[in-house]
TIVO-2410 file (N, C-alpha, C; in nm, 3 decimals):
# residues 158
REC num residu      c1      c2      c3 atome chaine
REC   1      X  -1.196  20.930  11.436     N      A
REC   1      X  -1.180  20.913  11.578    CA      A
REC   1      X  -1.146  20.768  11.610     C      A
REC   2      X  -1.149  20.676  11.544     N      A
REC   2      X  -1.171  20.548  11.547    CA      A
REC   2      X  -0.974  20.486  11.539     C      A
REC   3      X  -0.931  20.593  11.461     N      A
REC   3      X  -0.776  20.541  11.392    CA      A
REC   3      X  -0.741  20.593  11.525     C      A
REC   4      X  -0.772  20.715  11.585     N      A
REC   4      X  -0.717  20.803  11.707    CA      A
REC   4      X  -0.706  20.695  11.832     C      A
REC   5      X  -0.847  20.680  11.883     N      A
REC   5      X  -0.885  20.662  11.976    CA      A
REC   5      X  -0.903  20.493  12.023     C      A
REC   6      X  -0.936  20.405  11.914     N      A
REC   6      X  -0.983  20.302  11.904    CA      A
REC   6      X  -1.136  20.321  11.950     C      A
REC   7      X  -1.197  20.389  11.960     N      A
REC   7      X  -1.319  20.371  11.977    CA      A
REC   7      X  -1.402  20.503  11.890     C      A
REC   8      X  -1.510  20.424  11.862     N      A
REC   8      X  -1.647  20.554  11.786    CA      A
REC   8      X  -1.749  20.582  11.926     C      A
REC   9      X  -1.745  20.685  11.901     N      A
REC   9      X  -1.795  20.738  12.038    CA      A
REC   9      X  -1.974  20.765  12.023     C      A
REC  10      X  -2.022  20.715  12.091     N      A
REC  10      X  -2.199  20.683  12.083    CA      A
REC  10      X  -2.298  20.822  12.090     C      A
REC  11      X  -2.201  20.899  12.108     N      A
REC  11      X  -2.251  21.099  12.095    CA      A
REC  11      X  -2.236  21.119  11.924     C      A
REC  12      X  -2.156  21.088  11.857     N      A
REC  12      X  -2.149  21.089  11.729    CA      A
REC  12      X  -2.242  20.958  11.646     C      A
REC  13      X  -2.283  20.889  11.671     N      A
REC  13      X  -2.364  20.788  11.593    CA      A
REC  13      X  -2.479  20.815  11.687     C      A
REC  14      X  -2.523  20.855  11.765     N      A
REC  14      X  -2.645  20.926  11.767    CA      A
REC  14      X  -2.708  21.041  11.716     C      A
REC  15      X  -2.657  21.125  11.663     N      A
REC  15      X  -2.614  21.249  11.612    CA      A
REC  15      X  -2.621  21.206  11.441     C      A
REC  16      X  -2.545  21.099  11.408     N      A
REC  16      X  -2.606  21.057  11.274    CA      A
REC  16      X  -2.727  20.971  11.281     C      A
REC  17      X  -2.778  20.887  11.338     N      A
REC  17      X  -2.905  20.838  11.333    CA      A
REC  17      X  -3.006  20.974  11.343     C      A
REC  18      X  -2.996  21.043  11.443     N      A
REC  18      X  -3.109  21.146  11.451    CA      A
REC  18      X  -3.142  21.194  11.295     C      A
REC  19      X  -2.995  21.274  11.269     N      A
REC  19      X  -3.001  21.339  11.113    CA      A
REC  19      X  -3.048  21.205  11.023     C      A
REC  20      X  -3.026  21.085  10.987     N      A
REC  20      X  -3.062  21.019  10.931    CA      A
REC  20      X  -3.203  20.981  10.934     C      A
REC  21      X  -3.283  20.936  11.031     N      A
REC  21      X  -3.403  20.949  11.080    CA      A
REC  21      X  -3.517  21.022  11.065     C      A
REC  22      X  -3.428  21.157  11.070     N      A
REC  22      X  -3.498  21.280  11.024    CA      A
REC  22      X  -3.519  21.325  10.910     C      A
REC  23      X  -3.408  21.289  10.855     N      A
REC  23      X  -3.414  21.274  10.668    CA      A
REC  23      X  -3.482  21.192  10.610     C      A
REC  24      X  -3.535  21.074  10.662     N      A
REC  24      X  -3.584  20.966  10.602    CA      A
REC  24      X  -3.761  21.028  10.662     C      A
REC  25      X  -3.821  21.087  10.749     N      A
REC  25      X  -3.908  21.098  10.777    CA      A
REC  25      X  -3.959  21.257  10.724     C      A
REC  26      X  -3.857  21.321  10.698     N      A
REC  26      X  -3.847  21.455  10.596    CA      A
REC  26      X  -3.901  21.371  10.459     C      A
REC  27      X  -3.829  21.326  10.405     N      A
REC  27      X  -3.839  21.257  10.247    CA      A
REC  27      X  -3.967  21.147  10.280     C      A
REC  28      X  -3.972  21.132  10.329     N      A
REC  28      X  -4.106  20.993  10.331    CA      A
REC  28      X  -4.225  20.999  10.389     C      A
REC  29      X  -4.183  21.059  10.511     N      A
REC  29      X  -4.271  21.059  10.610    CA      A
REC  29      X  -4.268  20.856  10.691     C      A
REC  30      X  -4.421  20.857  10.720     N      A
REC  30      X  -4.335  20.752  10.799    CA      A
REC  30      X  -4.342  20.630  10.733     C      A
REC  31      X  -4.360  20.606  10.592     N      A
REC  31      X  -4.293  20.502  10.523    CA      A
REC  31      X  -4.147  20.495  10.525     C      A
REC  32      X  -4.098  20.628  10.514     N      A
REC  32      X  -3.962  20.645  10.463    CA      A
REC  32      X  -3.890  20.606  10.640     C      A
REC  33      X  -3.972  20.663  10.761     N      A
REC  33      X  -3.921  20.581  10.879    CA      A
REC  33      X  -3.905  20.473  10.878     C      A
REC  34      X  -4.011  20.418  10.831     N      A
REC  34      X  -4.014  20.228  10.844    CA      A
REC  34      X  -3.888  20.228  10.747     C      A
REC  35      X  -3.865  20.234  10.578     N      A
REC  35      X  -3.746  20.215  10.546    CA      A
REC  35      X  -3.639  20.223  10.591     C      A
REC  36      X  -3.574  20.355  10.684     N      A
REC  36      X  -3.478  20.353  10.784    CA      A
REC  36      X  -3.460  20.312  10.871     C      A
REC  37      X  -3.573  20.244  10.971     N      A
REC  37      X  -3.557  20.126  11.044    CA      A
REC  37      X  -3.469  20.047  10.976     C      A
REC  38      X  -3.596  19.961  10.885     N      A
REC  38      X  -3.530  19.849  10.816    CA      A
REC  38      X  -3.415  19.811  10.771     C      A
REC  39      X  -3.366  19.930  10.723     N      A
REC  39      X  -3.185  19.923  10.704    CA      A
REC  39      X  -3.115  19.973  10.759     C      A
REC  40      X  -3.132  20.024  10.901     N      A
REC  40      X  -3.068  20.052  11.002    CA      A
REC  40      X  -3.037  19.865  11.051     C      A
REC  41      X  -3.157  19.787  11.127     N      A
REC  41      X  -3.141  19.698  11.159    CA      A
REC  41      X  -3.055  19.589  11.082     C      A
REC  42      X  -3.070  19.600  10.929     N      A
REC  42      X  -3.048  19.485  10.858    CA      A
REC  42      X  -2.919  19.432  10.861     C      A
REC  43      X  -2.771  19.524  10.926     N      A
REC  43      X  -2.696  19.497  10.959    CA      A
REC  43      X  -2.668  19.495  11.096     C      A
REC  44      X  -2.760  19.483  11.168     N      A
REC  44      X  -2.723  19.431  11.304    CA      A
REC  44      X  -2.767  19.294  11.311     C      A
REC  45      X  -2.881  19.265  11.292     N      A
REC  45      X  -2.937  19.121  11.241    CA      A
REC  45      X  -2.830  19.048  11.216     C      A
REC  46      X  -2.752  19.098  11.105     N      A
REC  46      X  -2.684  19.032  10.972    CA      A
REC  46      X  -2.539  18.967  11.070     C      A
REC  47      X  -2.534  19.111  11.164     N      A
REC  47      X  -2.391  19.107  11.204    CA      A
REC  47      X  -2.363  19.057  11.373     C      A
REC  48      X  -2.456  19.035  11.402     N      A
REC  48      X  -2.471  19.048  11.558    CA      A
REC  48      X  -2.418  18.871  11.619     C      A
REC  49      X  -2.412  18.809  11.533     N      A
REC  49      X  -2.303  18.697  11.527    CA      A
REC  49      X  -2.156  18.703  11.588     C      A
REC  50      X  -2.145  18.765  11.457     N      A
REC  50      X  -1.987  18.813  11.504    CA      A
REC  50      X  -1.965  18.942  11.552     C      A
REC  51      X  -2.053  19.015  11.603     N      A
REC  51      X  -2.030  19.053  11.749    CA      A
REC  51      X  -2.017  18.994  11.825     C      A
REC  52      X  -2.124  18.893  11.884     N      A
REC  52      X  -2.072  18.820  12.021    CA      A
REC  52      X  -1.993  18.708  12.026     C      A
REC  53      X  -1.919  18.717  11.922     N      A
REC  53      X  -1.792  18.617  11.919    CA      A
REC  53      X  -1.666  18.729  11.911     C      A
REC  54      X  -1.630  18.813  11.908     N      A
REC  54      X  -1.564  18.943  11.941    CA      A
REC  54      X  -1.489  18.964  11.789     C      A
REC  55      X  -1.634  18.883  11.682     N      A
REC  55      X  -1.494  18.957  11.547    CA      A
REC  55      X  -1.547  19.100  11.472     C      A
REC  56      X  -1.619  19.183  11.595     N      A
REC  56      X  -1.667  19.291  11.510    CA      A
REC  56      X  -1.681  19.396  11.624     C      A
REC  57      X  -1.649  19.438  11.656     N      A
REC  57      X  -1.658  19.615  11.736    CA      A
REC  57      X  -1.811  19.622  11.746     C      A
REC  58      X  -1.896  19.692  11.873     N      A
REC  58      X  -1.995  19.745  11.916    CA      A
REC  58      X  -2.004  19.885  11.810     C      A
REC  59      X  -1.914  19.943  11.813     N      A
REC  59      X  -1.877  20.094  11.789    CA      A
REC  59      X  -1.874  20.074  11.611     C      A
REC  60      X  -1.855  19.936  11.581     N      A
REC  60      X  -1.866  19.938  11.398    CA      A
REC  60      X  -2.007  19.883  11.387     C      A
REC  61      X  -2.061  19.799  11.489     N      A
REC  61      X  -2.243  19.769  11.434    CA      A
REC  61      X  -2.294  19.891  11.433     C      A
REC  62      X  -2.273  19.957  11.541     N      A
REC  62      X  -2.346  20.079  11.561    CA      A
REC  62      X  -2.349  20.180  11.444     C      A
REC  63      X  -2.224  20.195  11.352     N      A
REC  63      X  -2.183  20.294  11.248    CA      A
REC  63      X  -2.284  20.211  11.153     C      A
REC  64      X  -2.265  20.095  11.141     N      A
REC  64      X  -2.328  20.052  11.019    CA      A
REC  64      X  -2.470  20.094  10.999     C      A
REC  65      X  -2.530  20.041  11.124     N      A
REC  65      X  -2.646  20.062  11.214    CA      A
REC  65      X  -2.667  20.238  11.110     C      A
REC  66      X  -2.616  20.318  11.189     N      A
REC  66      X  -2.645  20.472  11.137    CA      A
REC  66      X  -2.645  20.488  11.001     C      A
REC  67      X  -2.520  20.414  10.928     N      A
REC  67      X  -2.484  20.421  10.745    CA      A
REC  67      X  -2.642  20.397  10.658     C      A
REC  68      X  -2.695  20.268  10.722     N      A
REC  68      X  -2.835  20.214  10.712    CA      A
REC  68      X  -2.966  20.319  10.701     C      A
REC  69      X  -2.946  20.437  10.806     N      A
REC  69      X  -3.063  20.536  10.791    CA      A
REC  69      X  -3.026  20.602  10.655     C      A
REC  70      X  -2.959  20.617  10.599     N      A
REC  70      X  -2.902  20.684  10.476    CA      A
REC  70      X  -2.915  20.607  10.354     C      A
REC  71      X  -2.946  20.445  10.361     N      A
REC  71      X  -2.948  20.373  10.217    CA      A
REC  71      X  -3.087  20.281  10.229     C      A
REC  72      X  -3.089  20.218  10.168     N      A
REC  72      X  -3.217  20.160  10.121    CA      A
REC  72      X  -3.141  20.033  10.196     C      A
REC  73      X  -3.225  19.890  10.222     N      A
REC  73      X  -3.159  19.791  10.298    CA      A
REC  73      X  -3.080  19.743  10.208     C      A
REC  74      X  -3.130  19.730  10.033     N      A
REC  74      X  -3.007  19.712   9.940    CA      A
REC  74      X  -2.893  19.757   9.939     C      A
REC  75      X  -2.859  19.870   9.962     N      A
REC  75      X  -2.765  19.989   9.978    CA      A
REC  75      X  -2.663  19.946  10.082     C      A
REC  76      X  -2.747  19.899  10.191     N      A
REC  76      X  -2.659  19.885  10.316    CA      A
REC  76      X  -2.606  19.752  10.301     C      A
REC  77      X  -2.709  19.658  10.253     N      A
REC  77      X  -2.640  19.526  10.229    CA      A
REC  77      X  -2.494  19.519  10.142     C      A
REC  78      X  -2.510  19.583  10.067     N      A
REC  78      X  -2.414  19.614   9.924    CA      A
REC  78      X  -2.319  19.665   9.990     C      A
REC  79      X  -2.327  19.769  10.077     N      A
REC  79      X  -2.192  19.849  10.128    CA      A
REC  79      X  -2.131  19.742  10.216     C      A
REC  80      X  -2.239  19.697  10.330     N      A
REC  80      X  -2.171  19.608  10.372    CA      A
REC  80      X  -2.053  19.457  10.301     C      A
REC  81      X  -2.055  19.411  10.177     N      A
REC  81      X  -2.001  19.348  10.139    CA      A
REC  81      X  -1.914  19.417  10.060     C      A
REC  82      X  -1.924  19.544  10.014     N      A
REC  82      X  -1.799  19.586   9.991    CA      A
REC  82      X  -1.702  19.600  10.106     C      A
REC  83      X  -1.783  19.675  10.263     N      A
REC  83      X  -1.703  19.695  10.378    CA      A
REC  83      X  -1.601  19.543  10.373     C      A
REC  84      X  -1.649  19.449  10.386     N      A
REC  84      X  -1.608  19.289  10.397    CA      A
REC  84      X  -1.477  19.293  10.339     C      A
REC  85      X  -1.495  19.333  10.176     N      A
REC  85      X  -1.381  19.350  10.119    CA      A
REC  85      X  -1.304  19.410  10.112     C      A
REC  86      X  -1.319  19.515  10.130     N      A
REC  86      X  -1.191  19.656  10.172    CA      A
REC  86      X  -1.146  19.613  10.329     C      A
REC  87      X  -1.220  19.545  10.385     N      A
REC  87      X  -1.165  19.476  10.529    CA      A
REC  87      X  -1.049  19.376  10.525     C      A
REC  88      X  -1.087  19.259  10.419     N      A
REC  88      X  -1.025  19.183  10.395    CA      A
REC  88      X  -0.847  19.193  10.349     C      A
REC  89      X  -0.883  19.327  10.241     N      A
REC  89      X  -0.731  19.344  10.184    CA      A
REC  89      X  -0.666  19.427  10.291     C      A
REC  90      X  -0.735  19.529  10.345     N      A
REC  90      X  -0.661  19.549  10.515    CA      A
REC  90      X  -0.593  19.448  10.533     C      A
REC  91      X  -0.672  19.360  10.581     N      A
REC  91      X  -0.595  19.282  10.692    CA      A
REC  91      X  -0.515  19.184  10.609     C      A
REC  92      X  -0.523  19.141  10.495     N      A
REC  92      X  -0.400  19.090  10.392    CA      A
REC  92      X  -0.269  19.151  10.417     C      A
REC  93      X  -0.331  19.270  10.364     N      A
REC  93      X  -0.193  19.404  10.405    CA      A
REC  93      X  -0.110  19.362  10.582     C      A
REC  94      X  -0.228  19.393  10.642     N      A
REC  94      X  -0.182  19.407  10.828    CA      A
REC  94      X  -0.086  19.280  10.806     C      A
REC  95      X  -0.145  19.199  10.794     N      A
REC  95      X  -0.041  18.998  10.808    CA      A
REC  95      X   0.030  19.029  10.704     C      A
REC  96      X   0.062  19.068  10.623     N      A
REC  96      X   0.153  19.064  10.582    CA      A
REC  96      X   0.307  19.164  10.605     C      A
REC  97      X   0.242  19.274  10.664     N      A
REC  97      X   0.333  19.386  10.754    CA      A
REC  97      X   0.398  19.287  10.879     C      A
REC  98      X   0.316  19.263  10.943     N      A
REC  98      X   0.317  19.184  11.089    CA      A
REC  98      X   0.412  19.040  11.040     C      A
REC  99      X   0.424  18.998  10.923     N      A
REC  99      X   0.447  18.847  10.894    CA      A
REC  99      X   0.393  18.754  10.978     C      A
REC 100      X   0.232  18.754  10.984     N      A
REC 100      X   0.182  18.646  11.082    CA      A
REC 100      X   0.045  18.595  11.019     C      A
REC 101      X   0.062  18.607  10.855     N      A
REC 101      X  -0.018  18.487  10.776    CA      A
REC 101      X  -0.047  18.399  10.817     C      A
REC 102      X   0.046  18.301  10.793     N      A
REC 102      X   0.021  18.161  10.851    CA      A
REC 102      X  -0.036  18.151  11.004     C      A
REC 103      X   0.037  18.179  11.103     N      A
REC 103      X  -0.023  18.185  11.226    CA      A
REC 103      X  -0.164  18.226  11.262     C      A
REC 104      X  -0.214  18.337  11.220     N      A
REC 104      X  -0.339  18.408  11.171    CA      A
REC 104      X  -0.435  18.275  11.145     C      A
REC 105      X  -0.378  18.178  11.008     N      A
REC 105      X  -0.472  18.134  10.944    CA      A
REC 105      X  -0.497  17.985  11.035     C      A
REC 106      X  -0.356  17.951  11.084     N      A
REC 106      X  -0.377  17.837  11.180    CA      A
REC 106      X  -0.517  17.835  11.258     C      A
REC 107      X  -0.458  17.983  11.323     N      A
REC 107      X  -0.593  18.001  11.480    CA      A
REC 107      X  -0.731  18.007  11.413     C      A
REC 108      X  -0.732  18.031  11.323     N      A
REC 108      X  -0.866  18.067  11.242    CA      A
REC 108      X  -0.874  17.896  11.242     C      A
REC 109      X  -0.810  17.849  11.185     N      A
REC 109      X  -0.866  17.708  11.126    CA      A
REC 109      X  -0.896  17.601  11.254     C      A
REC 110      X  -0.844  17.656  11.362     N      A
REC 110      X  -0.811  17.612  11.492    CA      A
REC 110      X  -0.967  17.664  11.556     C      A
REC 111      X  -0.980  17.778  11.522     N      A
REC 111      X  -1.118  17.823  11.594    CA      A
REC 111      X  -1.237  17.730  11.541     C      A
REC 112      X  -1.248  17.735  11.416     N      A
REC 112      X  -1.347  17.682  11.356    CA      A
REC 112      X  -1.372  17.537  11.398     C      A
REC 113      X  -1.267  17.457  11.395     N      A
REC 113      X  -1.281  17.354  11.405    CA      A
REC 113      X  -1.334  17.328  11.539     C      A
REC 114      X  -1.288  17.389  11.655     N      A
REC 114      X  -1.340  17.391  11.799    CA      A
REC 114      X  -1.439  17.425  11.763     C      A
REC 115      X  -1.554  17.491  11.666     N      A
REC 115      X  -1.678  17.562  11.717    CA      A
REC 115      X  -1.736  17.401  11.663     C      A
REC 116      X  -1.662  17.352  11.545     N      A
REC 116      X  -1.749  17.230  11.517    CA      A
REC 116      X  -1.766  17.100  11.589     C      A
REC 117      X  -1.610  17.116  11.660     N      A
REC 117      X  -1.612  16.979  11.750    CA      A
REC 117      X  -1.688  16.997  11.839     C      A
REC 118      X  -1.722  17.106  11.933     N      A
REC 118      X  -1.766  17.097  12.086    CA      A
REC 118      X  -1.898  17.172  12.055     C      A
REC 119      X  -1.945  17.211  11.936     N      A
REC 119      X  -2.048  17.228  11.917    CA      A
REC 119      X  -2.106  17.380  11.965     C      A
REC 120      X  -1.989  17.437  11.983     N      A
REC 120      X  -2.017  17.589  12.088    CA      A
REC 120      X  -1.946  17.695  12.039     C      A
REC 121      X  -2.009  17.808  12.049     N      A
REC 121      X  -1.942  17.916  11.978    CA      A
REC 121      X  -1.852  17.974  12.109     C      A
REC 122      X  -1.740  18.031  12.108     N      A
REC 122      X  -1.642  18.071  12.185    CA      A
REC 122      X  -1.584  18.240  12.133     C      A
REC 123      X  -1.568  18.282  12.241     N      A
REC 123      X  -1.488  18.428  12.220    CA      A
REC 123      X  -1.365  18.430  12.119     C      A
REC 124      X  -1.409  18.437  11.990     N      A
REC 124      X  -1.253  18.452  11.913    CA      A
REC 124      X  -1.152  18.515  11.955     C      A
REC 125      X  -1.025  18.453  11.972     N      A
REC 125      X  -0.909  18.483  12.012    CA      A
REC 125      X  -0.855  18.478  12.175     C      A
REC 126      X  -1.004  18.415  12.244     N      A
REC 126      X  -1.022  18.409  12.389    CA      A
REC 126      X  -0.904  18.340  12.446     C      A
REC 127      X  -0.781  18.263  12.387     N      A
REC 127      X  -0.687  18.271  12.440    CA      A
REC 127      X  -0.556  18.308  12.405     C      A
REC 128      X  -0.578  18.423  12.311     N      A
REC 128      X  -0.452  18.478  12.308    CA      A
REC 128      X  -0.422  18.595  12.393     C      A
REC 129      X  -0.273  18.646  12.401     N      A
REC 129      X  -0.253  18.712  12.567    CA      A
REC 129      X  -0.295  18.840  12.520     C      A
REC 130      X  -0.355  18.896  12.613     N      A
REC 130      X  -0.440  19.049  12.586    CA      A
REC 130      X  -0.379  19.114  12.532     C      A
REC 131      X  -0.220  19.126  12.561     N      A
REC 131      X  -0.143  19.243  12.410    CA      A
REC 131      X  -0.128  19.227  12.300     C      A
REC 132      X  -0.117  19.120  12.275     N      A
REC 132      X  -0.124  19.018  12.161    CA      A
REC 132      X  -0.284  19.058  12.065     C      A
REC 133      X  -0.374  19.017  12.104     N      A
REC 133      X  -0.500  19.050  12.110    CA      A
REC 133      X  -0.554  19.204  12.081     C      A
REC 134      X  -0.515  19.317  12.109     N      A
REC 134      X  -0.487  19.424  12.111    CA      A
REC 134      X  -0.454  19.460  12.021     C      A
REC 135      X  -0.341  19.423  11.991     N      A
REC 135      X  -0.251  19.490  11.838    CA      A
REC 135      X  -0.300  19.365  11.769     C      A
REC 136      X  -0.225  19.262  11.730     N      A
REC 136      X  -0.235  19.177  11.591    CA      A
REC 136      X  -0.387  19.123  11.583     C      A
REC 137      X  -0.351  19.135  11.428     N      A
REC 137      X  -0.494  19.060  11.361    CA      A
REC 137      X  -0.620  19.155  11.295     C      A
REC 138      X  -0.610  19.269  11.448     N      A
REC 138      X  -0.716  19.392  11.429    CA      A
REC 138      X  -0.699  19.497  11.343     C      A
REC 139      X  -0.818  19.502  11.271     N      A
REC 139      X  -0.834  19.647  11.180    CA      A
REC 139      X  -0.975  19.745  11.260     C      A
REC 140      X  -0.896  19.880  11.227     N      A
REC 140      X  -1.019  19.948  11.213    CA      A
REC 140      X  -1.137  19.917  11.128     C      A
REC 141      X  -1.260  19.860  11.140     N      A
REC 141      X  -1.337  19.827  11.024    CA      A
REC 141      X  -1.409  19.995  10.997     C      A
REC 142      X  -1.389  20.077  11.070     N      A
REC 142      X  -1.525  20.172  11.036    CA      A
REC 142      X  -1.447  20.269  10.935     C      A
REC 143      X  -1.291  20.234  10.845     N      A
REC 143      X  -1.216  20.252  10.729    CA      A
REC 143      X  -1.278  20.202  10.649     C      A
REC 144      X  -1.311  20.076  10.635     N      A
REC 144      X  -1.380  20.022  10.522    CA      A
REC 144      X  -1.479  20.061  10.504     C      A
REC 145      X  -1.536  20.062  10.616     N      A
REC 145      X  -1.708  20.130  10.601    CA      A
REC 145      X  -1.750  20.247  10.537     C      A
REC 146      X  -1.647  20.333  10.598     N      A
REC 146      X  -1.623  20.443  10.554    CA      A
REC 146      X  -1.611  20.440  10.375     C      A
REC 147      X  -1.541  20.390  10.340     N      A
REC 147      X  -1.482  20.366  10.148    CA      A
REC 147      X  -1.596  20.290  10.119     C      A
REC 148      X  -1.647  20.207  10.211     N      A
REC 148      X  -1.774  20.135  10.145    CA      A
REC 148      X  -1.878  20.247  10.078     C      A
REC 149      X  -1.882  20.282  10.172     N      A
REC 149      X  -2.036  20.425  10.174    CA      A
REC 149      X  -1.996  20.517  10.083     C      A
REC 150      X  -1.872  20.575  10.081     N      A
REC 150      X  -1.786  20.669   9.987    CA      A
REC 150      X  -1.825  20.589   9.794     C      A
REC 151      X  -1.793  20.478   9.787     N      A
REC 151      X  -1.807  20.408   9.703    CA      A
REC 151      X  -1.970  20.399   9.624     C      A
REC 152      X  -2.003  20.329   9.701     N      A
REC 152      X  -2.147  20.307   9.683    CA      A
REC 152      X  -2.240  20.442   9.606     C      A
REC 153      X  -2.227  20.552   9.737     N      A
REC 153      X  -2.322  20.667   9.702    CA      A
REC 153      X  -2.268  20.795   9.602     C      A
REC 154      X  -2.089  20.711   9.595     N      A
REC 154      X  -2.017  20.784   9.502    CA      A
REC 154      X  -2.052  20.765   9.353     C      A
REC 155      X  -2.130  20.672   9.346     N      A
REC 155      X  -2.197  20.648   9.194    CA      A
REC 155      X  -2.169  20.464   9.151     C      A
REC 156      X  -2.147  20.377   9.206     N      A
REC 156      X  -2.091  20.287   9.183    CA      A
REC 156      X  -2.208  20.208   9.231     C      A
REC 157      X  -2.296  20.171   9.118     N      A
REC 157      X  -2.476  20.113   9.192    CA      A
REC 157      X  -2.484  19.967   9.090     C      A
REC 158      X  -2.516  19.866   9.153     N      A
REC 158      X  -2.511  19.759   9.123    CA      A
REC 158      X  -2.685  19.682   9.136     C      A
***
């Protein structure tokens, strides 16, 4: 729904937390709750940074958020840095479709440096023109997430 729509819709990641929740309190009881807390949260904690600097979707904390009732906080941590990386070569791919590498890496180096000079964190990309903004730069992350989790519980344990 996410490639469709641009958005994950909060009827479906409630719907997996419940089942997740419920599985973890099926299998555990309420240790196994407290575990699904714990790695439910551990990527919002982790990630809630770059949420409010706009380099991460509400609608992808939230997925992660749900992925979390399903793994151990190791699990989720782990997927999450695979997510990172299957993100990364995305968007290698995207800039390199788009031919806007360099430009890409400017504003990046351009952002950073503003967060260091003025000492303040700022809306990434807060002045590029909203269509602009829209299309370039952006990936679906809840693809990666998706191959992350696929990966991980597919047998690939570290």
């Amino acid at each position: 729904m996410d490639l469709l729509s641009g958005k994950i819709y909060n009827e479906w990641i409630l719907i997996a937390i419940a089942a997740g929740l419920s599985r973890a309190v099926w299998q555990g009881g309420s240790s196994g709750l407290t575990n699904a807390l714990l790695s439910m949260a551990a990527p919002v904690v982790l990630l809630y940074p770059l949420f409010k600097i706009g380099g991460l979707g509400a609608g992808d904390l939230k997925l992660l958020a749900a992925a979390g009732c399903f793994l151990t906080v190791k699990g989720i941590l782990i997927c999450l840095g695979i997510s990172f990386l299957i993100g990364a070569v995305f968007s290698l791919l995207k800039m390199a479709a788009e031919k806007n590498f360099l430009q890409r890496m400017k504003y990046l180096l351009s952002y950073i440096l503003d967060v260091f000079k003025y000492r303040e964190w700022r809306f990434y990309e807060e002045d590029f023109e909203e269509e602009k903004r829209k299309k370039e730069g952006k990936i679906h992350f809840s693809l990666p997430v998706l191959l992350a989790v696929a990966i991980y519980k597919g047998g690939m344990h570290w």
